[in-house]
N, C-alpha and C positions, 0 to 999 in steps of 0.2 A: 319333429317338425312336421307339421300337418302341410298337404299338398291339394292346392285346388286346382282343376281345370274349368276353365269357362268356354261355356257355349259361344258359337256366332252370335245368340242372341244378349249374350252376356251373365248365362244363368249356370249353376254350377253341374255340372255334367257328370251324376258320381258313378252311371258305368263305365264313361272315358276313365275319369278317377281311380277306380281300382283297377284298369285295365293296365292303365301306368304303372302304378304300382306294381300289378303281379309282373309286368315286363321288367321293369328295374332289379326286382328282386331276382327273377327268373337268370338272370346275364352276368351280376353282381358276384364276386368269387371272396370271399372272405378272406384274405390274406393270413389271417392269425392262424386257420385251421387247414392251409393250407397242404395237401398231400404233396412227402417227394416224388418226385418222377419215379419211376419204375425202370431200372435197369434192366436191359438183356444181353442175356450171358449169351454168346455164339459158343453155342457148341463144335462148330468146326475146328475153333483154335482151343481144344481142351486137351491138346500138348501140353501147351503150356500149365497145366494143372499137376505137371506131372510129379514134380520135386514134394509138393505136399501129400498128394495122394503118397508117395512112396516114404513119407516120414512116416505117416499113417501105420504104410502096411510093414515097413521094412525098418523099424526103429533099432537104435543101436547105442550101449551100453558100454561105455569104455572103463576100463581097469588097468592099472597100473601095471600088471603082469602082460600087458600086450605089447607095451613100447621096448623091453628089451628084443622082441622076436620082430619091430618092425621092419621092414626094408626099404631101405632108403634108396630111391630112384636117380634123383637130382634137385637141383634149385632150377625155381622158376621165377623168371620175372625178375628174379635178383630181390625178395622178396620173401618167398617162400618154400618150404620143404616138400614135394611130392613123393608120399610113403606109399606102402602098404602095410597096411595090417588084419592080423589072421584072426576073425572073430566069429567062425563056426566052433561051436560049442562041443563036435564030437571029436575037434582037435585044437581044445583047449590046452593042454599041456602038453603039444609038438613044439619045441623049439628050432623048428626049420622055419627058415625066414622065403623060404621060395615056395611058400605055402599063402601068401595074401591075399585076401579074397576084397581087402576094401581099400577103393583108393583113396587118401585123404590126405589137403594139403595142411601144413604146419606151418604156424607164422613164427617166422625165423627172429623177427624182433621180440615176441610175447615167450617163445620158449627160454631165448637166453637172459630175459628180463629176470622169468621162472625161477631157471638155476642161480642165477646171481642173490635175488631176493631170499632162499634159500640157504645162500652160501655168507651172507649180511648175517643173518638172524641167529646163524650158527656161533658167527665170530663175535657177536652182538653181548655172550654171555660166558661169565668166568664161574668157574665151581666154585659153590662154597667154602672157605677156608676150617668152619667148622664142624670136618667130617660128618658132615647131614650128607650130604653131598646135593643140598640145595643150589637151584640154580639164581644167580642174579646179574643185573647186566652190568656191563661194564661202564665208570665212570668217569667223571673226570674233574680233579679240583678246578675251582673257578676263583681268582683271587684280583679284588677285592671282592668277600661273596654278595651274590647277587640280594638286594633287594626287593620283595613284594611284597604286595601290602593283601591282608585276608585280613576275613570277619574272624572277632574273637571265636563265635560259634565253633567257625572251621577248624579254626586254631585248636577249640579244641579235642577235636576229632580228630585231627591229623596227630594232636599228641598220643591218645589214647592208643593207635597204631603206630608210634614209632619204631619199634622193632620192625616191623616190615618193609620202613621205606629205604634201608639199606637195599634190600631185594631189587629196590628199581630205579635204584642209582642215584638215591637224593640224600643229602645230608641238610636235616633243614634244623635251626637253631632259634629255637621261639625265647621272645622279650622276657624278661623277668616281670615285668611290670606291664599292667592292660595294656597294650602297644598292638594297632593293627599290623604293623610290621614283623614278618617274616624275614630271614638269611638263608637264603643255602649255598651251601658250601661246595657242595656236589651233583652235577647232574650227568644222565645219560649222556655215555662221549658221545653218541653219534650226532645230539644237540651240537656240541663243540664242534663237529667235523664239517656240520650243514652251517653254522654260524661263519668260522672261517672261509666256507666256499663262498656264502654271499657275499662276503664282506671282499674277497678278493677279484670278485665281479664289479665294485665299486655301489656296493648294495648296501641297505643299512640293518645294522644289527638284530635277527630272529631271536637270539636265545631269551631273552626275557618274555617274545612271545609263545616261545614255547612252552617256557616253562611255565608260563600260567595256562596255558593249554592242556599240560599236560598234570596241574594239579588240578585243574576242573576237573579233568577225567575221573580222578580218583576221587574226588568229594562225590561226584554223582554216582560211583560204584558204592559209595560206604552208603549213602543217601537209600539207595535203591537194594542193594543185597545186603548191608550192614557189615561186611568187610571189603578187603581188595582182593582180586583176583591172582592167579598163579601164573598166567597166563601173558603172551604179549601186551603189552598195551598199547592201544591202535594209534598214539601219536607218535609211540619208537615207530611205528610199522609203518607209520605213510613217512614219514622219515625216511626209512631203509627202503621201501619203495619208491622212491624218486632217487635215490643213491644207483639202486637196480635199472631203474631205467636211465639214466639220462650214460651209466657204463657199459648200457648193453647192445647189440650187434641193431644198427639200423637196417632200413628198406635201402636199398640200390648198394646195399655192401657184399662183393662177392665173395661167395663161399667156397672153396675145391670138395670134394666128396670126401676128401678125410676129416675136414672141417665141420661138412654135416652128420658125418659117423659118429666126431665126437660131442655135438651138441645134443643127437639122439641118448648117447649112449650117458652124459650129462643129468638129461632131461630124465632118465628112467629111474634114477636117484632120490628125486625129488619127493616129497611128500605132495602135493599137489599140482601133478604133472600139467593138468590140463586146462589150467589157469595162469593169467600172468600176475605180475605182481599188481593190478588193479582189480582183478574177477575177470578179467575178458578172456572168452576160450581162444586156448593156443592150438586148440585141431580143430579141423573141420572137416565132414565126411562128403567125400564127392559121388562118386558112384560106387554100390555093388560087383563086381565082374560076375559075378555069379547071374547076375540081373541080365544084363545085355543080353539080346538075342543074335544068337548067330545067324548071321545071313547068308544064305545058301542061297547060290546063284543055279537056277533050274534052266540048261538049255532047253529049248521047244524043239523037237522037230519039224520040216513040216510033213503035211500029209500030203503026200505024193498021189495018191489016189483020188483025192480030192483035187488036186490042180489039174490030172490028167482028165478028170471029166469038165472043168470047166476048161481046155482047151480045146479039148473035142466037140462043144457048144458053142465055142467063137467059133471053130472053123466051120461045123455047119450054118451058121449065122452070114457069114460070108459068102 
C-alpha cells in the first residue's frame, strides 16, 4: 500500500514521505521473528543447582548384590523405606551392613508391588509334563468355549504354530470349513482370575477382550520375527501387574522394622529389584554421607591486646 503525505499547500511532500516511512519501519517489531526474552540466572541461589551438579559429579550404579547388605533405618512418612547402602567399590564384597555410605529412600508400595509381580509370574507357570522340562503357563478350561472371529489368513498362521500355543495357555479349535470363527477352549488362568474379579465388582465381562488382545500379540510377533516368543507375553504381564499392585502394601500403611527387614530381605530376591511392576524406580538416592562436610565450630578468641589498647585510647580521649 503506497503512502502519501500532502503539504499545507496540498502538494505531495516525498521527504515528509520517506520520513514516515523510515519512522514506522524504524518502531515496528515484527512479531513472527520475534526474540525470547533472555533469562538470568542469579548466581546467588546456585544452591539450588546443587542435586544436578552432584548427579554429574557423584553418579551411582545400583546392583543387586547391594540390597542384601542394605540397612534399614525406619519408615518414613508412612510411605517409605529410609536405607543405607554401601557402594564404595574398595568394599564391595563387605557384608557389614554398618558400613552405608548412601542414604536412599525406597517406596514401600513399588518394592512390594516388585516382590508380588515376581512372585505372580513364578506361580503363573507349570513344567512341562513332557520331560523337556519346558515351561508353559498355566490354564484354564472355559466352557461354552469362547468364540472369535479371525481372518482366514491369521487362521492360518496361528495353525501352522499350533504346537506352541499350548506353551501359552490357549487351546484354539479352527472350523473345518472357510469360517472366520475361531473356539478356544483354553486360556491363560490369570485371564479367568481378572474376569471373575470384574465381574464381582459388578463390571462386565474382560476375557473375550483379552483374549483378542492377547492373540493380536501373537499375530504381530509371527508378523514381525516369523515365530512366537519364549518369553512372557506382555498381556499375562500387565495382567499379573495390576494383580501385583492393587495386593500390594499402600502409602499411609504402617510398617514395624521387622516388617521392613522382611520387605528388604523380600526385595533382594527379585530379579528386578529396582523397578515396580510398571518400570517405576523403587530406590531413590538421597544423599552421599561421605559428601557432607563436617562443620567444625572454630571458637575465636579475643585479642586482649588489642582491646587493652583501645581502652587506654578511650581513657585518654576522656
Amino acid at each position: 500500500m503506497a503512502v502519501s503525505v500532502l503539504s499545507e499547500t496540498g502538494d505531495v511532500d516525498d521527504d515528509e514521505n520517506d520520513k514516515s516511512l523510515y519512522s514506522m519501519y524504524s518502531k515496528w517489531n515484527n512479531p513472527v521473528f520475534a526474540r525470547p526474552p533472555r533469562v538470568g540466572v542469579d548466581i546467588s541461589s546456585s544452591h539450588g543447582l546443587a542435586v544436578k551438579v552432584h548427579n554429574i559429579l557423584f553418579p551411582y550404579r545400583f546392583s543387586k548384590a547391594m540390597i542384601p547388605t542394605m540397612k534399614v533405618i525406619d519408615q518414613v512418612d508412612k510411605k517409605f523405606l529410609a536405607c543405607l547402602i554401601n557402594t564404595r567399590e574398595d568394599q564391595a564384597d563387605d557384608t557389614s551392613e554398618s558400613d552405608g555410605n548412601l542414604l536412599v529412600l525406597m517406596d514401600q508400595h513399588a518394592a512390594h508391588e516388585r516382590v508380588r509381580l515376581e512372585n505372580l509370574i513364578a506361580d503363573a507357570y507349570d513344567v512341562g509334563s513332557n520331560n523337556t522340562g519346558e515351561k508353559r503357563l498355566s490354564s484354564s478350561i472355559i466352557s461354552p468355549p469362547l468364540e472369535v472371529n479371525l481372518p482366514l489368513e491369521e487362521q492360518r498362521i496361528l495353525r501352522s504354530c499350533k504346537a506352541h500355543l499350548d506353551s501359552l495357555g490357549l487351546d484354539i479349535t479352527f472350523a473345518q470349513t472357510e469360517d472366520f470363527r475361531i473356539f478356544i477352549g483354553k486360556v491363560p488362568m490369570c485371564f479367568v482370575e481378572k474376569d471373575i474379579n470384574e465381574r464381582r465388582r459388578g463390571r462386565p465381562s474382560v476375557i473375550k477382550r483379552l483374549v483378542e488382545e492377547y492373540l493380536r500379540e501373537q499375530m504381530e510377533l509371527l508378523h514381525s520375527a516369523g515365530r512366537l516368543r519364549g518369553t512372557l507375553p506382555l498381556t499375562v504381564q500387565k495382567v499379573l501387574a495390576s494383580f501385583a499392585c492393587h495386593g500390594a502394601i499402600k502409602f499411609n500403611d504402617i510398617l514395624n522394622k521387622d516388617e521392613c527387614f522382611s520387605l528388604v530381605a523380600s526385595l533382594s530376591a527379585c530379579q528386578l529389584p529396582f523397578q515396580c511392576a510398571h518400570g517405576r524406580p523403587s530406590i531413590a538416592p538421597l544423599v552421599d554421607l561421605r559428601h557432607i562436610d563436617k562443620e567444625e565450630t572454630v571458637l575465636s578468641r579475643p585479642n586482649l591486646t588489642k582491646l587493652k589498647r583501645m581502652y587506654k585510647a578511650w581513657q585518654q580521649w576522656k
